[in-house]
Backbone as JSON Lines, residues from 0, in Angstrom:
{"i":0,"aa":"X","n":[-11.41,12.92,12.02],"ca":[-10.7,12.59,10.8],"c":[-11.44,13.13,9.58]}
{"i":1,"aa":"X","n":[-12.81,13.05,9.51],"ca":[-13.3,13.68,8.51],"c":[-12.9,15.38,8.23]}
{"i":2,"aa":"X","n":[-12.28,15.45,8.87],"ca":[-11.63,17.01,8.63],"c":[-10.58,17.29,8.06]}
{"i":3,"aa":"X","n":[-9.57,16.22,7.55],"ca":[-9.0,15.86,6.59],"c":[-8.26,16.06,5.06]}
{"i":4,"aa":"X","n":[-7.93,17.01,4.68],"ca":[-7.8,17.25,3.62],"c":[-7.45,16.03,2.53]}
{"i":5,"aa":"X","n":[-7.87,15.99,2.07],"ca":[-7.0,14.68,0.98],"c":[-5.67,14.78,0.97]}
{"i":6,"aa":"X","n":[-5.06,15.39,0.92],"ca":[-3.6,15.31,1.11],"c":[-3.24,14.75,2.5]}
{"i":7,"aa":"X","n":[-3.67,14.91,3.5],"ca":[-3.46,14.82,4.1],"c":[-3.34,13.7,5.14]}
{"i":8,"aa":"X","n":[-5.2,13.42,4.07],"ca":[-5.92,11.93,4.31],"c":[-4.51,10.71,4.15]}
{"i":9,"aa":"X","n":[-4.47,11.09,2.84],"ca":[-3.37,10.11,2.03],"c":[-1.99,10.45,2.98]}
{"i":10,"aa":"X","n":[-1.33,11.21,2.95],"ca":[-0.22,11.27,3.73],"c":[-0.38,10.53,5.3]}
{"i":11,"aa":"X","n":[-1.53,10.18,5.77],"ca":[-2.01,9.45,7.07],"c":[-1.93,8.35,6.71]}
{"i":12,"aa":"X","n":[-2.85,7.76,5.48],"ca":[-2.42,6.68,5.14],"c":[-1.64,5.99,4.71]}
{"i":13,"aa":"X","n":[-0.64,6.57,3.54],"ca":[0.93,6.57,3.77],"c":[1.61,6.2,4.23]}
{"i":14,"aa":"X","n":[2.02,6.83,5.76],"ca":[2.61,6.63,6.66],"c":[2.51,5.14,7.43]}
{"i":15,"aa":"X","n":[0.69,4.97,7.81],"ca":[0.43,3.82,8.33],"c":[0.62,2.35,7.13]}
{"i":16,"aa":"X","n":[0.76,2.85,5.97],"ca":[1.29,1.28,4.96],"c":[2.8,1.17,5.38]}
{"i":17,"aa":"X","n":[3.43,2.83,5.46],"ca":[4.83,2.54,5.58],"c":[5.58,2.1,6.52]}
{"i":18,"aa":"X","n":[4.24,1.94,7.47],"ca":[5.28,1.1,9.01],"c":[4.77,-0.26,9.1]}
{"i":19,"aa":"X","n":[3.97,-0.51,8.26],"ca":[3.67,-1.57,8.88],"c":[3.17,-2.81,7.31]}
{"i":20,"aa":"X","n":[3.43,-2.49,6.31],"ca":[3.82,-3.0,4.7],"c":[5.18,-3.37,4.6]}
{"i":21,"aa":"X","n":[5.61,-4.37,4.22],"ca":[6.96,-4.91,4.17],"c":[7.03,-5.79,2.37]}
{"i":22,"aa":"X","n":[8.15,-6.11,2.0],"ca":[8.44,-6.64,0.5],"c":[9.3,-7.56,1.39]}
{"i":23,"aa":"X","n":[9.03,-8.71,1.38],"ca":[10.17,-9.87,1.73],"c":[10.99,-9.94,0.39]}
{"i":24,"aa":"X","n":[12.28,-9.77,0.74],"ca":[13.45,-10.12,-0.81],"c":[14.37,-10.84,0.41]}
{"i":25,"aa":"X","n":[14.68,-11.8,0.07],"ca":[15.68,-12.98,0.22],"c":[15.75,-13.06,1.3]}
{"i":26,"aa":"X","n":[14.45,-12.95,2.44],"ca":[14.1,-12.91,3.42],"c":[14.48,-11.75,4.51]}
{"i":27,"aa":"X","n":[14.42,-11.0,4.13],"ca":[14.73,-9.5,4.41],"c":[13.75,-8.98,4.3]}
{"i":28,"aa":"X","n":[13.45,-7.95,5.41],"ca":[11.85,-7.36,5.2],"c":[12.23,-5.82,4.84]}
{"i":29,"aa":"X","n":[11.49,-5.12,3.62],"ca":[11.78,-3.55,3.61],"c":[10.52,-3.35,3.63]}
{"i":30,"aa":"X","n":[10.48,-2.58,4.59],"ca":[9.3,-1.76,5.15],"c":[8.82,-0.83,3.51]}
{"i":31,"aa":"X","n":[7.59,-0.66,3.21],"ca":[7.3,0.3,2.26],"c":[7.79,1.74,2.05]}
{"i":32,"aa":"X","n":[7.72,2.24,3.49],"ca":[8.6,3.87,3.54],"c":[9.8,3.88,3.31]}
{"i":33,"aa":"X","n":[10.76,2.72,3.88],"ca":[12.26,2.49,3.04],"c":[12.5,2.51,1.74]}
{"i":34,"aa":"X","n":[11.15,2.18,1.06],"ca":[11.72,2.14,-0.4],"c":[11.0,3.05,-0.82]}
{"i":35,"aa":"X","n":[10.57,3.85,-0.49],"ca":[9.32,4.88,-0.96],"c":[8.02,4.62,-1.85]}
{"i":36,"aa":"X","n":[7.77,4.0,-1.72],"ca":[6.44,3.01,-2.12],"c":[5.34,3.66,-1.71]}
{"i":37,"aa":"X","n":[5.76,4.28,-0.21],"ca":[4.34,3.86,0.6],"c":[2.81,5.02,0.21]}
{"i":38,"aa":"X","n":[3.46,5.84,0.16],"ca":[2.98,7.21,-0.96],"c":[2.5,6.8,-1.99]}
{"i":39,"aa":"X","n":[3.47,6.5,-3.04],"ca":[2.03,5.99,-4.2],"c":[1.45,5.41,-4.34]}
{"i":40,"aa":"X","n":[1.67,4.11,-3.43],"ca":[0.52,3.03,-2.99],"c":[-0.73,3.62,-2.59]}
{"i":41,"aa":"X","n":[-0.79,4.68,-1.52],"ca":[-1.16,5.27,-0.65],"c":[-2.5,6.36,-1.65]}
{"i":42,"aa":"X","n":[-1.76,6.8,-2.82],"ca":[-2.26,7.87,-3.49],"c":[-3.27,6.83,-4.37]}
{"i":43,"aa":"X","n":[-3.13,5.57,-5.3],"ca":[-3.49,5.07,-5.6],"c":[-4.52,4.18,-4.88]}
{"i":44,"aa":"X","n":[-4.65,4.14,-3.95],"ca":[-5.47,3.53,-2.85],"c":[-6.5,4.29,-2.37]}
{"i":45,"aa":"X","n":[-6.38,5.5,-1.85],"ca":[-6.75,6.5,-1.58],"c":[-8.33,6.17,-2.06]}
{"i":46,"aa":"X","n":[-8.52,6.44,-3.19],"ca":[-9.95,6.14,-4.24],"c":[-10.77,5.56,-3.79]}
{"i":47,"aa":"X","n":[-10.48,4.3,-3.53],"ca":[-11.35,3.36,-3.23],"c":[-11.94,3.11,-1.78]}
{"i":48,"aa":"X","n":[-11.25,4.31,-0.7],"ca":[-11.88,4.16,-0.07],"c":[-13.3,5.08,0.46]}
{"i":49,"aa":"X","n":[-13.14,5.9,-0.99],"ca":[-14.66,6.34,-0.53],"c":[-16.11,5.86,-0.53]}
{"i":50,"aa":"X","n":[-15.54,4.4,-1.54],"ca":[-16.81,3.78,-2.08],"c":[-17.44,2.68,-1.38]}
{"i":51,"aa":"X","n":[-17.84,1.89,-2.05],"ca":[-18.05,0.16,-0.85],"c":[-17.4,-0.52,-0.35]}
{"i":52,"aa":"X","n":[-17.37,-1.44,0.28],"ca":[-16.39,-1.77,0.99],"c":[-15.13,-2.43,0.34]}
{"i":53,"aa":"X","n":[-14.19,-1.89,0.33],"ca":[-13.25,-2.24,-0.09],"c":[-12.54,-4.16,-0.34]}
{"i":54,"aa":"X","n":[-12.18,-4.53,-0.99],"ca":[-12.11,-6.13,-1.62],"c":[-10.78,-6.33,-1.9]}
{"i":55,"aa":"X","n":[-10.02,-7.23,-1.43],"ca":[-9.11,-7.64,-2.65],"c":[-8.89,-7.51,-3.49]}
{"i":56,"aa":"X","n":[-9.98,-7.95,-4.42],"ca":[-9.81,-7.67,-5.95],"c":[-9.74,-6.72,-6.36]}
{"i":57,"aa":"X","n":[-9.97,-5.51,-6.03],"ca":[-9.8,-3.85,-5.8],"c":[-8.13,-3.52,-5.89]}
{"i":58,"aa":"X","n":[-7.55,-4.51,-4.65],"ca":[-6.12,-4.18,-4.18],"c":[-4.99,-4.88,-5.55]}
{"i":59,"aa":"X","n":[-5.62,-6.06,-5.16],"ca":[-4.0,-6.56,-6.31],"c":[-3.77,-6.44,-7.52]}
{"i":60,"aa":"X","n":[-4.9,-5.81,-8.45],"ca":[-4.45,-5.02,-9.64],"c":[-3.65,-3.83,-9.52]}
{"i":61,"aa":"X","n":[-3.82,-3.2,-8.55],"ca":[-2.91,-2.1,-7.96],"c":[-1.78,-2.17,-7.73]}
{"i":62,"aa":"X","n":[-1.83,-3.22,-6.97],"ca":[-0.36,-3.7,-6.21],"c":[0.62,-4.18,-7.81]}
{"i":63,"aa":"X","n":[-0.46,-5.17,-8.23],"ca":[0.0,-5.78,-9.69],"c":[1.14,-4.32,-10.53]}
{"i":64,"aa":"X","n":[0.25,-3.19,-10.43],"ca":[0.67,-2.19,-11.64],"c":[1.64,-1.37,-11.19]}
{"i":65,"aa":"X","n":[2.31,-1.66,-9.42],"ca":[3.41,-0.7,-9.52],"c":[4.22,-1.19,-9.42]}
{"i":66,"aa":"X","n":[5.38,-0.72,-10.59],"ca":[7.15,-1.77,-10.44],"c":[7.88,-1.24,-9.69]}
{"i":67,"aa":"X","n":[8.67,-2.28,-9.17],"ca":[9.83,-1.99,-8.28],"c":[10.85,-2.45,-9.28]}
{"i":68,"aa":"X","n":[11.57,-1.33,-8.96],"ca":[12.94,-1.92,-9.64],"c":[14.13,-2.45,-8.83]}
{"i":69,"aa":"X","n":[14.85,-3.0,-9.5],"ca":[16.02,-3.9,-9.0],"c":[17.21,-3.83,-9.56]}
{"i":70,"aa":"X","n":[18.09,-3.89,-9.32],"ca":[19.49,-4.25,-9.58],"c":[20.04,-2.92,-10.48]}
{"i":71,"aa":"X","n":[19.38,-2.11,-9.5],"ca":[19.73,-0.57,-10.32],"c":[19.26,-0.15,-11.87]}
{"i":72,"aa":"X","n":[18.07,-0.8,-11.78],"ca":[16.84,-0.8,-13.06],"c":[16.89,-1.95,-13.8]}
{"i":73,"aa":"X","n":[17.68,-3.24,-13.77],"ca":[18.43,-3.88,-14.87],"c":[16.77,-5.04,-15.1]}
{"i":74,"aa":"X","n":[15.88,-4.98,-14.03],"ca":[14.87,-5.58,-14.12],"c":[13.64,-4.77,-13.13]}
{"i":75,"aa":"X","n":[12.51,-5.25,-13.58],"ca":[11.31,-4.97,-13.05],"c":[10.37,-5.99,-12.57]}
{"i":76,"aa":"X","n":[9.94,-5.71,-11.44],"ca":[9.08,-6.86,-10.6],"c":[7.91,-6.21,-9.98]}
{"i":77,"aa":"X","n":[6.82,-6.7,-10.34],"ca":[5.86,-6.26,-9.33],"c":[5.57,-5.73,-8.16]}
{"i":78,"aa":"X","n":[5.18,-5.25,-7.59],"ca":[4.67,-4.99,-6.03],"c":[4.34,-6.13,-5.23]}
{"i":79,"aa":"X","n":[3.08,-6.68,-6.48],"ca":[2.66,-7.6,-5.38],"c":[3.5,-8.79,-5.79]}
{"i":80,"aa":"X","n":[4.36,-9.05,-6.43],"ca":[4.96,-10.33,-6.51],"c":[6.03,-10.02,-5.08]}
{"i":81,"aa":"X","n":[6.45,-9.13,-5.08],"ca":[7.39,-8.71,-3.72],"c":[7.03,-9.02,-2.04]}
{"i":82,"aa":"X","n":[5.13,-9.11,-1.6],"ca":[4.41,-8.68,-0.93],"c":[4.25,-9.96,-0.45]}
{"i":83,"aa":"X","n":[4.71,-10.56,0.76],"ca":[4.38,-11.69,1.34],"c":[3.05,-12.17,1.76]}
{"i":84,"aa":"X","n":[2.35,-13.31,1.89],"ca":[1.14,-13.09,2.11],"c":[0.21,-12.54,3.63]}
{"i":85,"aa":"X","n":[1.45,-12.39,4.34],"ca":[1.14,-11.34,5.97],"c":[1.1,-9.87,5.48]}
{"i":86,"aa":"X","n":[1.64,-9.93,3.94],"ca":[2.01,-8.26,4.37],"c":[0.45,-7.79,3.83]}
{"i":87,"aa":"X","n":[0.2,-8.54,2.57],"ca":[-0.99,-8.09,1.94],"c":[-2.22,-8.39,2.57]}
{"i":88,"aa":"X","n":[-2.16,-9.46,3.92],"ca":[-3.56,-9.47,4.78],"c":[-3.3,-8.01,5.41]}
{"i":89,"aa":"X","n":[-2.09,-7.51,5.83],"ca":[-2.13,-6.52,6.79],"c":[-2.18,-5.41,5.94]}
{"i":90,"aa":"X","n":[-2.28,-5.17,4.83],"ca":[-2.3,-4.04,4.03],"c":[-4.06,-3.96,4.02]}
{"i":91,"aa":"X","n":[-4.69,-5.07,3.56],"ca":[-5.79,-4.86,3.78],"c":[-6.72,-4.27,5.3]}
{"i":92,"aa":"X","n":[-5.94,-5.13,6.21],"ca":[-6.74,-4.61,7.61],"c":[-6.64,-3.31,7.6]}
{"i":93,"aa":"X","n":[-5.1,-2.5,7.37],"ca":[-5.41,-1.12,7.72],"c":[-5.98,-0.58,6.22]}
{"i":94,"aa":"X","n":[-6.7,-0.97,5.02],"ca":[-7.63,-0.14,4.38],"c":[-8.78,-0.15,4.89]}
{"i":95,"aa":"X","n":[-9.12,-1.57,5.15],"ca":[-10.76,-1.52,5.86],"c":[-10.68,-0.77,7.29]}
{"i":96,"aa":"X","n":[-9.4,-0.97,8.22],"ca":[-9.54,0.46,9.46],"c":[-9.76,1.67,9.25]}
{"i":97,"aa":"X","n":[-8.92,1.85,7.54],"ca":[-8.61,3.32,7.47],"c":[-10.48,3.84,6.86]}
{"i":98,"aa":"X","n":[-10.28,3.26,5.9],"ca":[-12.15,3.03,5.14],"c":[-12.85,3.21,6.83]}
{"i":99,"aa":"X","n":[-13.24,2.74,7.81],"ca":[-14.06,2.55,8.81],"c":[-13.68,4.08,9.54]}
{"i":100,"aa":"X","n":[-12.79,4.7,9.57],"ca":[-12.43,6.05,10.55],"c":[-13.29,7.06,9.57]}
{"i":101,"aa":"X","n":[-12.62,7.11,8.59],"ca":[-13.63,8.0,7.56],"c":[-14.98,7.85,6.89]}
{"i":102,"aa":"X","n":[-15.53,7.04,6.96],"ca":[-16.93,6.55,6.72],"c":[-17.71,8.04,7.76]}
């Protein structure tokens, strides 16, 4: 994996938020790649995993700063207000997996 291009890195990681990251809305799960999320999450994330070990507190300002929109723009809601609390333990496991392959 260290052979990697950054693009590429991120497009790996990407993929793995987008199968397995979900937004519960009215108990309905959308996977992150359904809504196309999972990419700029992914790009924005990306960063932090070159450094120490990655934290929470790292993640949900992130999550905090990207809007989803709704009702065909008529409002804006957070990421992480969307992000059930399974989705954001499991968002974390695969940064600290993904952080641990590339180390």
């Amino acid at each position: 994996m260290a052979n990697l291009s950054t693009a590429e890195a991120i497009e790996e990681l990407a993929a793995e938020i987008g199968e397995n990251v979900y937004m519960d809305i009215a108990k309905w799960h959308l996977h992150l790649r359904e809504a196309h999320l999972h990419t700029v999450l992914a790009e924005r994330l990306y960063p932090l995993l070159s450094g120490r070990t990655i934290d929470e507190d790292q993640v949900l300002p992130i999550l905090q700063n990207i809007p989803v929109k709704l009702g065909g723009g008529k409002r804006e809601v957070s990421l992480l207000d969307l992000l059930p609390m399974q989705s954001q333990v499991q968002l974390m496991d695969i940064l600290e997996e993904y952080q641990r392959k590339i180390s």
